[in-house]
C-alpha positions as CSV (number, residue, x, y, z in Angstrom):
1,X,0.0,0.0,0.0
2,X,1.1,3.5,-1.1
3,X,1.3,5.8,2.1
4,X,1.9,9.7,0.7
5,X,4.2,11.1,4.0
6,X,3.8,14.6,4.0
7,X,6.0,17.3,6.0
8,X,8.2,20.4,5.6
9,X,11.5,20.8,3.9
10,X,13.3,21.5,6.9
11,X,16.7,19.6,9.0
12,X,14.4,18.6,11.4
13,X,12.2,17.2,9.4
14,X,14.3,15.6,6.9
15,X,17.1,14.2,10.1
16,X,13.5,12.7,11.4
17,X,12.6,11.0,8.3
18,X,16.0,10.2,6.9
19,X,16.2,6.4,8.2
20,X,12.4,5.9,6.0
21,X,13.8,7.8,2.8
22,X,17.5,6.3,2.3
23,X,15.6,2.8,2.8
24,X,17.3,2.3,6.3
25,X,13.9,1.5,7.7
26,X,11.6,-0.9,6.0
27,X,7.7,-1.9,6.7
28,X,6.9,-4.7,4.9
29,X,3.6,-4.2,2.7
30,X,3.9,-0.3,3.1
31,X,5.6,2.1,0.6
32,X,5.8,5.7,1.6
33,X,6.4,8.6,-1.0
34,X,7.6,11.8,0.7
35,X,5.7,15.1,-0.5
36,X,7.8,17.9,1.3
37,X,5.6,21.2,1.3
38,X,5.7,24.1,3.5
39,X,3.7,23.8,7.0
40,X,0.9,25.9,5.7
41,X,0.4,24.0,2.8
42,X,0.8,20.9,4.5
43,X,-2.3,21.9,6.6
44,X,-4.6,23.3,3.9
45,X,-3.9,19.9,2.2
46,X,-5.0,18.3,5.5
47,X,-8.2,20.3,5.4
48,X,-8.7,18.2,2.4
49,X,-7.8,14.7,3.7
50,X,-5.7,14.5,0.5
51,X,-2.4,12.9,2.1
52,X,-2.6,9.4,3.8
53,X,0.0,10.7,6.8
54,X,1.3,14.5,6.9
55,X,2.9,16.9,9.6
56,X,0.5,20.0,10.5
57,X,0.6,22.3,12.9
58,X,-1.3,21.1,16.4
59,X,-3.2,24.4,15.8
60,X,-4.4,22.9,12.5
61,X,-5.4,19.8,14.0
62,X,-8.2,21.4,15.6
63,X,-9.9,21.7,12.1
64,X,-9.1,18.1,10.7
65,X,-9.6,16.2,13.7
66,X,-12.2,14.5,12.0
67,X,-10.5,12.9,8.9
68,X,-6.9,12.4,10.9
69,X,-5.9,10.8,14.2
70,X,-2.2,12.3,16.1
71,X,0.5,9.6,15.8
72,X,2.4,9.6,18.8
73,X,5.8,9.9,17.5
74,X,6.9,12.8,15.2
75,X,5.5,16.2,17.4
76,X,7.5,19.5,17.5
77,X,7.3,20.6,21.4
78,X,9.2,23.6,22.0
79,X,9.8,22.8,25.8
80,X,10.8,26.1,27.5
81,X,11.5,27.8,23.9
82,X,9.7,28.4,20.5
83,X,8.1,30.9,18.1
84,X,9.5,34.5,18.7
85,X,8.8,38.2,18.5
86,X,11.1,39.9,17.2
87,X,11.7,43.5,16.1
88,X,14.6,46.3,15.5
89,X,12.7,49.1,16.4
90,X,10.2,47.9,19.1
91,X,11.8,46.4,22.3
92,X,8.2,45.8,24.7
93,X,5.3,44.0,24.3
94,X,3.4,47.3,25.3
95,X,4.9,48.8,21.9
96,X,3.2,46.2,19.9
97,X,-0.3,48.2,20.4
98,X,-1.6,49.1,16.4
99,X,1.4,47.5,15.0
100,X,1.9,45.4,12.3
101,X,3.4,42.2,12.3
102,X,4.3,39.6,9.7
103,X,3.0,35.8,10.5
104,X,3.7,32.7,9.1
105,X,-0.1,31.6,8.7
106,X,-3.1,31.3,10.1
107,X,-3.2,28.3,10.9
108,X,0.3,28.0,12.2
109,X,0.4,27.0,16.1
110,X,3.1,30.2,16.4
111,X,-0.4,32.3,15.1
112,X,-2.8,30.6,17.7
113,X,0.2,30.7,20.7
114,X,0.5,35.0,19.5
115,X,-3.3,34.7,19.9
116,X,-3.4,33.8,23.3
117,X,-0.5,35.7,24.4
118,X,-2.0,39.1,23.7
119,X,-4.1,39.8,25.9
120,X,-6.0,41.9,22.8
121,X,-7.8,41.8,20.0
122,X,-5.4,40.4,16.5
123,X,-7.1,42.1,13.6
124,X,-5.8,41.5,10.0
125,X,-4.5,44.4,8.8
126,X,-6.8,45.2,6.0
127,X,-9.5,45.0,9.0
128,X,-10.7,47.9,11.4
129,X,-8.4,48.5,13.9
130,X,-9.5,48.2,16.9
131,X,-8.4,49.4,20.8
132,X,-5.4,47.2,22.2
133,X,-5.2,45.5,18.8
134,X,-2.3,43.8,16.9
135,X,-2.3,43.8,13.6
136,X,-1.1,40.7,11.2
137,X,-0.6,40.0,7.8
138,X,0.5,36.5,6.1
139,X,3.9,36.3,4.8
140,X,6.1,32.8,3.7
141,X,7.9,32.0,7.1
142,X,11.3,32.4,5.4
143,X,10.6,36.5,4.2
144,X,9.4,37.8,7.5
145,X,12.9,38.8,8.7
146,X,13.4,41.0,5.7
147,X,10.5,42.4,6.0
148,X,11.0,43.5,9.6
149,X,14.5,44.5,8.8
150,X,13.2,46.9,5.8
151,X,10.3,48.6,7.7
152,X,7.0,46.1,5.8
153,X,6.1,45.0,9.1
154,X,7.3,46.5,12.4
155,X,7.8,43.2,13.9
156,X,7.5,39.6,12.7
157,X,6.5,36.4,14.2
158,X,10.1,33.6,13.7
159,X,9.8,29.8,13.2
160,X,11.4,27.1,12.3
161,X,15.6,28.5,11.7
162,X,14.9,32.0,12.5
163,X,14.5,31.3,16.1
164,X,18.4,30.6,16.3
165,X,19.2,33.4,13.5
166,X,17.4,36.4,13.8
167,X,20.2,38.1,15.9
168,X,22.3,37.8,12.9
169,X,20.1,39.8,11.0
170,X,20.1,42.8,13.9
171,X,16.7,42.0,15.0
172,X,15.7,41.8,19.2
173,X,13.3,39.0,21.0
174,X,10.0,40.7,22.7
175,X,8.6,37.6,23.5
176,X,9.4,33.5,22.8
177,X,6.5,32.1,23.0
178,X,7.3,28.9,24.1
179,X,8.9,29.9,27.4
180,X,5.8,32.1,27.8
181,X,4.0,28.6,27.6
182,X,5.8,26.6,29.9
183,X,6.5,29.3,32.0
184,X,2.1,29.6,32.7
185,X,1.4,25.4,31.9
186,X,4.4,23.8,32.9
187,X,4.5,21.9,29.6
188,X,6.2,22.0,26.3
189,X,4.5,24.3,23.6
190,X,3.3,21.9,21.0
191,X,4.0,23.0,17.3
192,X,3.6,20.2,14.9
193,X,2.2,16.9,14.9
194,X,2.3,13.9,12.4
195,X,-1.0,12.5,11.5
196,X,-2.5,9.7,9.8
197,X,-6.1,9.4,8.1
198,X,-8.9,7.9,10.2
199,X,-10.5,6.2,7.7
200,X,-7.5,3.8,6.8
201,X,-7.9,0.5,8.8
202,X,-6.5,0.5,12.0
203,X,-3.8,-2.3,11.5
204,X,-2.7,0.0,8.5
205,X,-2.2,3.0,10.9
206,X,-0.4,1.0,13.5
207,X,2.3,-0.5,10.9
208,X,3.1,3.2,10.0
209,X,3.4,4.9,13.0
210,X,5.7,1.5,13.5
211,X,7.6,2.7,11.0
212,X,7.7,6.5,11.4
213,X,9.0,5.7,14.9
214,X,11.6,3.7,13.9
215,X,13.2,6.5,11.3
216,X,13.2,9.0,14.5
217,X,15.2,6.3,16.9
218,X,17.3,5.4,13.7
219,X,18.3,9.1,13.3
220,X,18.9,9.5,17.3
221,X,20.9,6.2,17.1
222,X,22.7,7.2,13.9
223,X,23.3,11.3,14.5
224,X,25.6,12.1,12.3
225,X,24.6,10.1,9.0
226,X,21.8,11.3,9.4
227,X,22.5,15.2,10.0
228,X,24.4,14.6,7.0
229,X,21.6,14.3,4.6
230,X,19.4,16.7,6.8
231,X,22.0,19.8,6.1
232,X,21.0,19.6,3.0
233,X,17.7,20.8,4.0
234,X,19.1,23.5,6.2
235,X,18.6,26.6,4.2
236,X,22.4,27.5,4.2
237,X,22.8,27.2,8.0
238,X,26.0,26.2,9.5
239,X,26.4,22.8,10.6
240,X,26.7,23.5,14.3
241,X,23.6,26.0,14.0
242,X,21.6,23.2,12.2
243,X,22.3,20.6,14.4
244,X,21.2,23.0,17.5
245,X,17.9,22.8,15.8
246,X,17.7,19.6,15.2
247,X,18.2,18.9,18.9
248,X,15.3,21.7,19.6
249,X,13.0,19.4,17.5
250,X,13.9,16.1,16.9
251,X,14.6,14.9,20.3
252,X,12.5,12.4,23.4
253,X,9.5,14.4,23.1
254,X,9.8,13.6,19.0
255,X,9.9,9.3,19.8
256,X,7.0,9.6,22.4
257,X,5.0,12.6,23.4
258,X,3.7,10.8,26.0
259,X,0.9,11.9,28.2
260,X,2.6,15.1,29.3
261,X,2.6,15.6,25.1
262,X,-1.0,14.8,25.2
263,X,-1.8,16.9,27.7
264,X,-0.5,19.9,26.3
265,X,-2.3,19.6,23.2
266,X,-5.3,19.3,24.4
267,X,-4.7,22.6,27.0
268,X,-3.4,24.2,24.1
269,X,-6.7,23.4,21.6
270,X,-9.1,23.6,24.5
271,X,-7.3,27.5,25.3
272,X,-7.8,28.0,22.0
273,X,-11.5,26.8,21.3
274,X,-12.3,29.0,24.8
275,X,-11.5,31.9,23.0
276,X,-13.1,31.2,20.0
277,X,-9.9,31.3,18.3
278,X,-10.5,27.0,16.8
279,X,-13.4,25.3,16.0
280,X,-15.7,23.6,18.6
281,X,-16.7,20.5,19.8
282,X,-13.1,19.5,20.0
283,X,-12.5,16.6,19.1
284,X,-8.8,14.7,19.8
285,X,-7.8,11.2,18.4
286,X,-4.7,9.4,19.0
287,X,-2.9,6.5,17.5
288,X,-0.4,4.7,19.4
Protein backbone atom coordinates (compact mmCIF):
# COMPACT_ATOMS: atom_id res chain seq x y z
CA UNK A 1 0.00 0.00 0.00
CA UNK A 2 1.13 3.49 -1.06
CA UNK A 3 1.26 5.82 2.09
CA UNK A 4 1.93 9.73 0.72
CA UNK A 5 4.16 11.06 3.97
CA UNK A 6 3.82 14.62 4.00
CA UNK A 7 6.03 17.35 5.97
CA UNK A 8 8.18 20.39 5.64
CA UNK A 9 11.46 20.83 3.90
CA UNK A 10 13.27 21.51 6.85
CA UNK A 11 16.74 19.60 9.00
CA UNK A 12 14.44 18.64 11.35
CA UNK A 13 12.23 17.19 9.39
CA UNK A 14 14.30 15.63 6.91
CA UNK A 15 17.07 14.24 10.06
CA UNK A 16 13.45 12.67 11.42
CA UNK A 17 12.62 11.05 8.32
CA UNK A 18 16.01 10.20 6.92
CA UNK A 19 16.25 6.44 8.16
CA UNK A 20 12.44 5.86 5.97
CA UNK A 21 13.81 7.81 2.81
CA UNK A 22 17.50 6.34 2.32
CA UNK A 23 15.56 2.81 2.82
CA UNK A 24 17.33 2.28 6.30
CA UNK A 25 13.93 1.48 7.67
CA UNK A 26 11.62 -0.88 6.02
CA UNK A 27 7.67 -1.85 6.69
CA UNK A 28 6.94 -4.67 4.86
CA UNK A 29 3.64 -4.21 2.66
CA UNK A 30 3.92 -0.28 3.06
CA UNK A 31 5.59 2.12 0.55
CA UNK A 32 5.75 5.72 1.60
CA UNK A 33 6.38 8.64 -1.00
CA UNK A 34 7.57 11.81 0.67
CA UNK A 35 5.72 15.15 -0.48
CA UNK A 36 7.80 17.91 1.32
CA UNK A 37 5.60 21.24 1.27
CA UNK A 38 5.70 24.13 3.52
CA UNK A 39 3.68 23.77 6.98
CA UNK A 40 0.91 25.85 5.68
CA UNK A 41 0.42 24.05 2.81
CA UNK A 42 0.81 20.92 4.45
CA UNK A 43 -2.31 21.95 6.60
CA UNK A 44 -4.65 23.26 3.93
CA UNK A 45 -3.85 19.91 2.22
CA UNK A 46 -4.98 18.26 5.54
CA UNK A 47 -8.21 20.29 5.43
CA UNK A 48 -8.68 18.16 2.38
CA UNK A 49 -7.80 14.68 3.69
CA UNK A 50 -5.74 14.47 0.53
CA UNK A 51 -2.43 12.90 2.06
CA UNK A 52 -2.65 9.37 3.80
CA UNK A 53 0.02 10.75 6.78
CA UNK A 54 1.26 14.49 6.86
CA UNK A 55 2.91 16.89 9.58
CA UNK A 56 0.51 20.03 10.54
CA UNK A 57 0.56 22.29 12.95
CA UNK A 58 -1.31 21.14 16.40
CA UNK A 59 -3.20 24.36 15.83
CA UNK A 60 -4.44 22.89 12.48
CA UNK A 61 -5.44 19.78 14.02
CA UNK A 62 -8.22 21.39 15.59
CA UNK A 63 -9.86 21.68 12.15
CA UNK A 64 -9.09 18.08 10.74
CA UNK A 65 -9.62 16.20 13.73
CA UNK A 66 -12.18 14.52 12.03
CA UNK A 67 -10.50 12.88 8.90
CA UNK A 68 -6.87 12.39 10.86
CA UNK A 69 -5.85 10.78 14.17
CA UNK A 70 -2.24 12.33 16.11
CA UNK A 71 0.55 9.59 15.83
CA UNK A 72 2.40 9.62 18.80
CA UNK A 73 5.81 9.91 17.46
CA UNK A 74 6.92 12.78 15.20
CA UNK A 75 5.55 16.20 17.44
CA UNK A 76 7.53 19.50 17.47
CA UNK A 77 7.29 20.64 21.36
CA UNK A 78 9.18 23.59 22.01
CA UNK A 79 9.79 22.82 25.78
CA UNK A 80 10.78 26.07 27.46
CA UNK A 81 11.47 27.76 23.86
CA UNK A 82 9.67 28.37 20.50
CA UNK A 83 8.12 30.93 18.11
CA UNK A 84 9.51 34.46 18.71
CA UNK A 85 8.75 38.18 18.52
CA UNK A 86 11.12 39.88 17.16
CA UNK A 87 11.67 43.49 16.05
CA UNK A 88 14.57 46.35 15.51
CA UNK A 89 12.75 49.12 16.39
CA UNK A 90 10.21 47.90 19.15
CA UNK A 91 11.85 46.39 22.28
CA UNK A 92 8.24 45.81 24.68
CA UNK A 93 5.28 44.04 24.27
CA UNK A 94 3.42 47.32 25.30
CA UNK A 95 4.86 48.84 21.89
CA UNK A 96 3.23 46.18 19.91
CA UNK A 97 -0.33 48.20 20.38
CA UNK A 98 -1.57 49.11 16.45
CA UNK A 99 1.38 47.46 14.96
CA UNK A 100 1.89 45.41 12.30
CA UNK A 101 3.43 42.18 12.31
CA UNK A 102 4.28 39.59 9.66
CA UNK A 103 3.03 35.81 10.45
CA UNK A 104 3.70 32.74 9.09
CA UNK A 105 -0.12 31.55 8.73
CA UNK A 106 -3.06 31.28 10.14
CA UNK A 107 -3.25 28.31 10.87
CA UNK A 108 0.33 27.96 12.16
CA UNK A 109 0.40 27.00 16.09
CA UNK A 110 3.12 30.18 16.37
CA UNK A 111 -0.39 32.29 15.07
CA UNK A 112 -2.83 30.65 17.66
CA UNK A 113 0.21 30.71 20.74
CA UNK A 114 0.53 34.98 19.51
CA UNK A 115 -3.31 34.68 19.90
CA UNK A 116 -3.38 33.81 23.31
CA UNK A 117 -0.50 35.74 24.36
CA UNK A 118 -1.99 39.07 23.65
CA UNK A 119 -4.09 39.82 25.86
CA UNK A 120 -5.99 41.92 22.82
CA UNK A 121 -7.85 41.81 20.05
CA UNK A 122 -5.40 40.37 16.50
CA UNK A 123 -7.07 42.08 13.58
CA UNK A 124 -5.83 41.45 10.03
CA UNK A 125 -4.45 44.43 8.82
CA UNK A 126 -6.80 45.23 5.98
CA UNK A 127 -9.46 45.04 9.02
CA UNK A 128 -10.72 47.90 11.43
CA UNK A 129 -8.45 48.55 13.91
CA UNK A 130 -9.54 48.20 16.95
CA UNK A 131 -8.40 49.37 20.75
CA UNK A 132 -5.42 47.21 22.17
CA UNK A 133 -5.23 45.51 18.83
CA UNK A 134 -2.34 43.76 16.89
CA UNK A 135 -2.33 43.82 13.60
CA UNK A 136 -1.08 40.71 11.16
CA UNK A 137 -0.63 39.95 7.77
CA UNK A 138 0.46 36.54 6.14
CA UNK A 139 3.89 36.29 4.85
CA UNK A 140 6.09 32.77 3.74
CA UNK A 141 7.93 31.96 7.12
CA UNK A 142 11.29 32.44 5.38
CA UNK A 143 10.55 36.51 4.17
CA UNK A 144 9.41 37.80 7.55
CA UNK A 145 12.92 38.80 8.70
CA UNK A 146 13.37 40.97 5.68
CA UNK A 147 10.49 42.41 6.04
CA UNK A 148 11.04 43.49 9.59
CA UNK A 149 14.47 44.52 8.84
CA UNK A 150 13.21 46.92 5.79
CA UNK A 151 10.26 48.64 7.70
CA UNK A 152 6.98 46.05 5.80
CA UNK A 153 6.15 44.95 9.08
CA UNK A 154 7.28 46.54 12.43
CA UNK A 155 7.83 43.23 13.94
CA UNK A 156 7.52 39.56 12.68
CA UNK A 157 6.54 36.36 14.22
CA UNK A 158 10.06 33.56 13.70
CA UNK A 159 9.85 29.78 13.18
CA UNK A 160 11.43 27.10 12.26
CA UNK A 161 15.60 28.45 11.70
CA UNK A 162 14.88 32.04 12.50
CA UNK A 163 14.47 31.29 16.08
CA UNK A 164 18.44 30.64 16.35
CA UNK A 165 19.22 33.43 13.47
CA UNK A 166 17.39 36.36 13.81
CA UNK A 167 20.23 38.15 15.91
CA UNK A 168 22.33 37.75 12.95
CA UNK A 169 20.11 39.84 11.03
CA UNK A 170 20.14 42.76 13.88
CA UNK A 171 16.67 41.99 14.97
CA UNK A 172 15.68 41.84 19.18
CA UNK A 173 13.28 39.00 21.05
CA UNK A 174 9.98 40.73 22.68
CA UNK A 175 8.57 37.60 23.46
CA UNK A 176 9.37 33.48 22.83
CA UNK A 177 6.48 32.14 22.96
CA UNK A 178 7.31 28.88 24.05
CA UNK A 179 8.92 29.91 27.43
CA UNK A 180 5.75 32.14 27.79
CA UNK A 181 3.98 28.56 27.59
CA UNK A 182 5.80 26.62 29.94
CA UNK A 183 6.54 29.34 32.02
CA UNK A 184 2.10 29.63 32.68
CA UNK A 185 1.41 25.43 31.91
CA UNK A 186 4.44 23.83 32.86
CA UNK A 187 4.51 21.93 29.62
CA UNK A 188 6.24 21.98 26.31
CA UNK A 189 4.52 24.34 23.63
CA UNK A 190 3.30 21.85 20.99
CA UNK A 191 3.99 22.98 17.35
CA UNK A 192 3.56 20.17 14.89
CA UNK A 193 2.24 16.85 14.90
CA UNK A 194 2.32 13.88 12.39
CA UNK A 195 -0.95 12.47 11.55
CA UNK A 196 -2.53 9.74 9.79
CA UNK A 197 -6.15 9.40 8.10
CA UNK A 198 -8.93 7.94 10.23
CA UNK A 199 -10.53 6.25 7.68
CA UNK A 200 -7.47 3.80 6.78
CA UNK A 201 -7.93 0.55 8.80
CA UNK A 202 -6.47 0.50 12.04
CA UNK A 203 -3.78 -2.30 11.47
CA UNK A 204 -2.71 -0.01 8.53
CA UNK A 205 -2.19 2.97 10.89
CA UNK A 206 -0.38 1.01 13.46
CA UNK A 207 2.30 -0.55 10.87
CA UNK A 208 3.14 3.24 10.05
CA UNK A 209 3.39 4.86 12.99
CA UNK A 210 5.74 1.46 13.51
CA UNK A 211 7.56 2.66 11.02
CA UNK A 212 7.73 6.54 11.40
CA UNK A 213 8.98 5.69 14.92
CA UNK A 214 11.58 3.71 13.91
CA UNK A 215 13.24 6.45 11.35
CA UNK A 216 13.16 9.00 14.49
CA UNK A 217 15.15 6.35 16.90
CA UNK A 218 17.31 5.36 13.71
CA UNK A 219 18.29 9.10 13.29
CA UNK A 220 18.93 9.49 17.28
CA UNK A 221 20.91 6.20 17.09
CA UNK A 222 22.69 7.15 13.87
CA UNK A 223 23.28 11.32 14.46
CA UNK A 224 25.64 12.10 12.31
CA UNK A 225 24.57 10.14 8.98
CA UNK A 226 21.76 11.31 9.43
CA UNK A 227 22.51 15.24 9.96
CA UNK A 228 24.35 14.62 6.96
CA UNK A 229 21.57 14.27 4.63
CA UNK A 230 19.37 16.68 6.78
CA UNK A 231 22.04 19.76 6.09
CA UNK A 232 20.97 19.64 2.96
CA UNK A 233 17.70 20.85 4.00
CA UNK A 234 19.08 23.51 6.19
CA UNK A 235 18.58 26.56 4.19
CA UNK A 236 22.42 27.55 4.16
CA UNK A 237 22.83 27.21 8.04
CA UNK A 238 26.01 26.21 9.55
CA UNK A 239 26.39 22.78 10.64
CA UNK A 240 26.70 23.53 14.34
CA UNK A 241 23.57 25.97 14.00
CA UNK A 242 21.64 23.17 12.17
CA UNK A 243 22.28 20.60 14.38
CA UNK A 244 21.25 22.98 17.51
CA UNK A 245 17.91 22.80 15.75
CA UNK A 246 17.68 19.65 15.21
CA UNK A 247 18.24 18.88 18.92
CA UNK A 248 15.33 21.74 19.61
CA UNK A 249 12.96 19.37 17.45
CA UNK A 250 13.88 16.06 16.89
CA UNK A 251 14.62 14.93 20.35
CA UNK A 252 12.48 12.42 23.37
CA UNK A 253 9.51 14.44 23.15
CA UNK A 254 9.78 13.57 18.99
CA UNK A 255 9.86 9.30 19.84
CA UNK A 256 6.99 9.61 22.37
CA UNK A 257 5.04 12.58 23.38
CA UNK A 258 3.69 10.79 26.02
CA UNK A 259 0.89 11.91 28.24
CA UNK A 260 2.57 15.09 29.35
CA UNK A 261 2.59 15.62 25.08
CA UNK A 262 -1.04 14.79 25.19
CA UNK A 263 -1.81 16.93 27.70
CA UNK A 264 -0.49 19.87 26.28
CA UNK A 265 -2.32 19.57 23.24
CA UNK A 266 -5.34 19.27 24.40
CA UNK A 267 -4.74 22.57 27.04
CA UNK A 268 -3.43 24.20 24.08
CA UNK A 269 -6.73 23.42 21.64
CA UNK A 270 -9.07 23.64 24.52
CA UNK A 271 -7.32 27.50 25.28
CA UNK A 272 -7.78 28.01 22.00
CA UNK A 273 -11.49 26.85 21.34
CA UNK A 274 -12.29 29.04 24.79
CA UNK A 275 -11.54 31.93 23.02
CA UNK A 276 -13.11 31.19 19.98
CA UNK A 277 -9.94 31.32 18.27
CA UNK A 278 -10.46 26.99 16.81
CA UNK A 279 -13.43 25.28 16.00
CA UNK A 280 -15.74 23.63 18.55
CA UNK A 281 -16.75 20.54 19.85
CA UNK A 282 -13.06 19.48 20.03
CA UNK A 283 -12.55 16.56 19.08
CA UNK A 284 -8.81 14.67 19.81
CA UNK A 285 -7.79 11.16 18.37
CA UNK A 286 -4.67 9.40 19.01
CA UNK A 287 -2.90 6.53 17.48
CA UNK A 288 -0.35 4.66 19.39
Amino acid sequence: MLLRLGHSPDSDDAFMFWALASGRVQSPGLEFEHILRDIETLNTWALEGRLECTAVSAHAYAHVASRYAILSHGASMGDGYGPKVVSCRLSEPSELEGALIAVPGEMTSAFLALRLWWSGDVVHHSGELKRSALRYQVMPFDSIMEAVRDGSADAGLIIHEGQLTYRHVGLKQIVDLGAWWKERSGLPLPLGVNVIRRDLPEEIQRQASAALRASIVAALENRQEALRYALQFARGLENRTADEFVSMYVNDWTVDMGEAGRRSIRMFLEEGAQRGLVPTPLELHFVD
